[in-house]
N, C-alpha and C positions, 0 to 999 in steps of 0.2 A: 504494500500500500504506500503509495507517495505519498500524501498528507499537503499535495500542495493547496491551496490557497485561491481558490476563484475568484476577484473582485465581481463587485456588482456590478463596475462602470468601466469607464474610460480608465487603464492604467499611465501612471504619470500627472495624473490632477492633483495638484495636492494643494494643500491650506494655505494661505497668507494673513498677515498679521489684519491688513485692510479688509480682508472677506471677500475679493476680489472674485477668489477661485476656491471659496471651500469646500470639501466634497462633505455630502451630507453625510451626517452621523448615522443615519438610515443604511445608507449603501455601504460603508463602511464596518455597519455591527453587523445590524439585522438580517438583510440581503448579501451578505457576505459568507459564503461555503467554502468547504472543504471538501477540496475531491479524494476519494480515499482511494478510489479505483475509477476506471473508465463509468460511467454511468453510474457511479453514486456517490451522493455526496453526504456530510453531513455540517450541522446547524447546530452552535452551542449558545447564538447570541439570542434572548428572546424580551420582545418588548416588555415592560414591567407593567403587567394590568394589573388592577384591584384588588384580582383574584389572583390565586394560584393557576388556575386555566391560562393556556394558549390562546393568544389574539387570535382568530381564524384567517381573517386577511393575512395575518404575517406568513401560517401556513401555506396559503394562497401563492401571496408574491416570493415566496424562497422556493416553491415548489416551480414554478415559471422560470425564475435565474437557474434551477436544475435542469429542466427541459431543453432553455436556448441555448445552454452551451454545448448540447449534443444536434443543435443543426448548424446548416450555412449560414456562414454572414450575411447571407444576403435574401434569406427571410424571416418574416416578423411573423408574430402570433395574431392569427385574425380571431380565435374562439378557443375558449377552454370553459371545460364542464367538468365541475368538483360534486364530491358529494365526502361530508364530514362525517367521517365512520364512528367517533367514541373521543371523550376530550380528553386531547393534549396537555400536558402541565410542564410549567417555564423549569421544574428541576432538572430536568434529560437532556441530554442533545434530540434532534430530530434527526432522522436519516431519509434521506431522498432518493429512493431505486429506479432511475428513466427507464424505459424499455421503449427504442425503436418499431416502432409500429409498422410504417410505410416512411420509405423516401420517393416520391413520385417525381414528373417534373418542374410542376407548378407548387404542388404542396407536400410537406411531412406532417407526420404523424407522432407524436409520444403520448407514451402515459406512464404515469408520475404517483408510486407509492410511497408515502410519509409514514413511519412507523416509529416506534418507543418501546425499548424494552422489549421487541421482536414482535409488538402488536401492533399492527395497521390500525392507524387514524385516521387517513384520509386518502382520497384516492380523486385522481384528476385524469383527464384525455385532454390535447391541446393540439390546435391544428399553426401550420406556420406556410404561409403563403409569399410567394416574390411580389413584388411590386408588378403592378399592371394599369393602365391606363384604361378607361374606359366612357363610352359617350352616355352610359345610366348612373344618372348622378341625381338625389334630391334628398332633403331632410326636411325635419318638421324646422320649426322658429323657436329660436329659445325664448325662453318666460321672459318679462319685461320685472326686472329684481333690480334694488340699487345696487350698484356698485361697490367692490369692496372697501375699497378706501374711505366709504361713506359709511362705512359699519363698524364698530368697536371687536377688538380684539377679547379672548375671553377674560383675560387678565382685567380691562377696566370694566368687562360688565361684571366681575365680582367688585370689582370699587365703586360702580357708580349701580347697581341695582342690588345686588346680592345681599351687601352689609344692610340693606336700608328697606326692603323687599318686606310686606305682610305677611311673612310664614314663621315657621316654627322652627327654633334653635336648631335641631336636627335635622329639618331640611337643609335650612342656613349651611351649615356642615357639611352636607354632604353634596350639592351643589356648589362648595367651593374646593372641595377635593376634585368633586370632577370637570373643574375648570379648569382649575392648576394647576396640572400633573405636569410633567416636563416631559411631553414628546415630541416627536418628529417629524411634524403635521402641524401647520398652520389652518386655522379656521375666523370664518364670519360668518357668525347667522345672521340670515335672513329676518326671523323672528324668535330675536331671544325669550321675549318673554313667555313664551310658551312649556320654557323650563320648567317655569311655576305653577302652570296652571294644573287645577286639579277637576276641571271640568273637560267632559269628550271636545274634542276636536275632529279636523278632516285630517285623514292621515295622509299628508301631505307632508314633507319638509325639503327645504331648499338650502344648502351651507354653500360658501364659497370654501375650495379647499386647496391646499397648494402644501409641499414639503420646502421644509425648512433646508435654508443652503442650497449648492447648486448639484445637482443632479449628473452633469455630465454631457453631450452629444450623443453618446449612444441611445438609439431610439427601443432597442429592448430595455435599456434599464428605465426607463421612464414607464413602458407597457408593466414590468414588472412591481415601478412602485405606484401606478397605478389600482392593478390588481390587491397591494396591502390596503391601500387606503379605503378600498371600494368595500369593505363590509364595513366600515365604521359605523354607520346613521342608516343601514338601510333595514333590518329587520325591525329598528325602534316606530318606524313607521307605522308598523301594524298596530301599535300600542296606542294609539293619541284618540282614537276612540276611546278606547275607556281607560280613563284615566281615575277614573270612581272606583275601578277594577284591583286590587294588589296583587303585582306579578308576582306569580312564583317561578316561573321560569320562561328564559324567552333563550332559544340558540339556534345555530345554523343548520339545517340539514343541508344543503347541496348550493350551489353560486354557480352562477355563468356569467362570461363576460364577453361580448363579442367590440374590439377595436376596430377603428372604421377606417384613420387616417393617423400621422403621426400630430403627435402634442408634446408637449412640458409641464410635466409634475409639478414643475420650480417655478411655477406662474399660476395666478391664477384661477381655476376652474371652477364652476357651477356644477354643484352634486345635487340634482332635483330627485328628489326622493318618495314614493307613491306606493300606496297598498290596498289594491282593486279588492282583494278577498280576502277574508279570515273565516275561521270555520274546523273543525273537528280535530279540532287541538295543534291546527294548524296556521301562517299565513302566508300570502304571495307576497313578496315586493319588487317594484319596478325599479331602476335607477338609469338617468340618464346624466352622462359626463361631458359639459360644453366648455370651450375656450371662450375667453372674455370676448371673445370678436363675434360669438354667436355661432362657431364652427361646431355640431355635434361630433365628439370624437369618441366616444367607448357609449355601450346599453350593457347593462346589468341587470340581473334577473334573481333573484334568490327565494326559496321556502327558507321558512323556521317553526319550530317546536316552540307551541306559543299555550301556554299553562296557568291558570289563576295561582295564587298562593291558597294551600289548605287552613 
C-alpha cells in the first residue's frame, strides 16, 4: 500500500499571508484522501457536527474526489445517485472502494463503497461525461431573492436578532450554537427569521451559499464541494410544516445530484430548497443550485426518514 496522499484540488496553490491564494480548509482536510491502493482510498478528516454522526454530504463529496480520480481528465461528473446504508460516526476513518463500471467513449461509469469497520454505509453510482456542445439548451428563471451582500452573515444575526429574539433561554442556546460553529461554508439566509418561528410554514427555503477560501481551477473539485455542501438545508425543508411537530428524527436515505454546466463553490450560489411530499415516515426534497448571474448549475433530489419524537 503507498499511503500516498490525493489532494482535492489544484497541487501547488498554496496560502498567502494577504489571502490572495488560500486553498480552503475544506479541500485540504475534509476532501482530502489517501490512496492506499489503486481504487481505494481512505478519509481520516471529518467535519465536526453536533453529533457524533457523519455529515452525509461530506460522505457524498469524498466519495466523488474517490471516483474522479479513477477517470480522465477530461470528464466531469454529470449525475450521481447515493443511497445512505447505516450512520457513519467522525471516530473511524472512512474507506472508499471505486469499482470501474464502464469506460465508454462519451461516458464512465463508477461506483463508490464507503465502509467503517468493514461495514458498508453508503453506497453511490456516478456517471462522468466529456464536454459536448449542443443546440438544446433552456432553464427555468431563478427566484427574484436579495442579494447576498444585502443579507447578514450568521455571526450578526446572532448579535443583532438572537440575543434580543422572544424565545426561551434554551432556544437562545441553541440557535446560537448553531450559528457559530466554525465551518467551511459560508451562508445568507434569505429568511432568517424563520429560525424562530414555531408556527407551520411553506416548506420552502432559499440560502445563498459559497465555501470559504479559494477552491482552486479544477472544475471536479468544485463538483465535489458542491456535492458536501448540497445536503446541508435540504431535508430540513420537509420540517417547516410542522413546526408545532417535535422531531424525533429527520436523516438521509439516498441524494442525487445531476450538474448541468461548470461553477464556483468560492462564489456565490442560491440553494433554493422545496418539499412537494411528506408522508409515511417519509419526505421528498427538491434543491436547485444557481450562480449569482441567474445561471442554473447542479438539481438535487433527496428522501429522508422523517419521524415525530415519542
Amino acid at each position: 500500500m503507498s499511503g500516498q496522499t490525493i489532494p482535492g484540488s489544484d497541487e501547488g496553490e498554496t496560502g498567502t499571508a494577504n489571502g490572495s491564494q488560500l486553498r480552503s480548509v475544506l479541500v485540504d482536510t475534509i476532501l482530502n484522501l489517501e490512496e492506499l491502493e489503486p481504487g481505494l482510498y481512505r478519509a481520516i478528516h471529518h467535519w465536526k457536527t453536533l453529533t457524533e454522526r457523519l455529515y452525509g454530504g461530506q460522505v457524498v463529496g469524498q466519495a466523488l474526489v474517490a471516483a474522479s480520480h479513477t477517470v480522465s481528465p477530461q470528464l466531469h461528473v454529470h449525475s450521481l445517485h447515493c443511497y445512505f446504508l447505516k450512520f457513519g460516526t467522525r471516530k473511524h476513518p472512512v474507506l472508499y472502494k471505486v469499482h470501474n463500471v464502464r469506460d465508454g467513449k462519451s461516458f464512465s461509469t463508477r461506483s463508490v463503497q464507503a465502509s467503517q469497520d468493514g461495514v458498508a454505509i453508503f453506497t453511490m453510482m456516478a456517471s462522468f461525461h466529456i464536454t459536448e456542445e449542443s443546440p438544446f439548451q433552456h432553464q427555468y428563471s431563478m427566484p427574484h431573492v436579495p442579494k447576498p451582500h444585502e443579507l447578514k452573515s450568521d455571526r450578526e444575526l446572532v448579535d443583532t436578532y438572537v440575543k434580543h429574539a422572544p424565545i426561551s433561554s434554551q432556544m437562545k442556546a441553541m440557535v446560537e450554537k448553531q450559528l457559530t460553529r466554525e465551518i467551511d461554508v459560508e451562508f445568507r439566509r434569505i429568511d432568517p427569521m424563520r429560525l424562530f418561528m414555531r408556527s407551520p410554514t411553506e416548506p420552502q427555503m432559499r440560502i445563498w451559499v459559497k465555501a470559504k477560501d479559494k477552491i482552486g481551477e479544477d472544475m471536479r473539485m468544485h463538483q465535489c464541494v458542491a456535492a458536501y455542501l448540497s445536503d446541508y438545508f435540504l431535508a430540513m425543508s420537509q420540517t417547516l410544516p410542522f413546526r408545532h411537530i417535535k422531531l424525533g428524527q429527520i436523516a438521509s436515505l439516498d441524494h442525487s445530484i445531476w450538474f448541468h454546466c461548470p461553477f464556483r463553490t468560492d462564489e456565490w450560489m442560491l440553494y433554493e430548497c422545496e418539499s412537494p411530499r411528506t408522508g409515511a415516515a417519509r419526505g421528498i426534497s427538491l434543491g436547485r443550485l444557481w450562480q449569482e448571474d441567474g445561471k442554473l448549475v447542479a438539481t438535487v433530489a433527496q428522501e429522508a426518514v422523517l419521524r415525530p419524537q415519542l
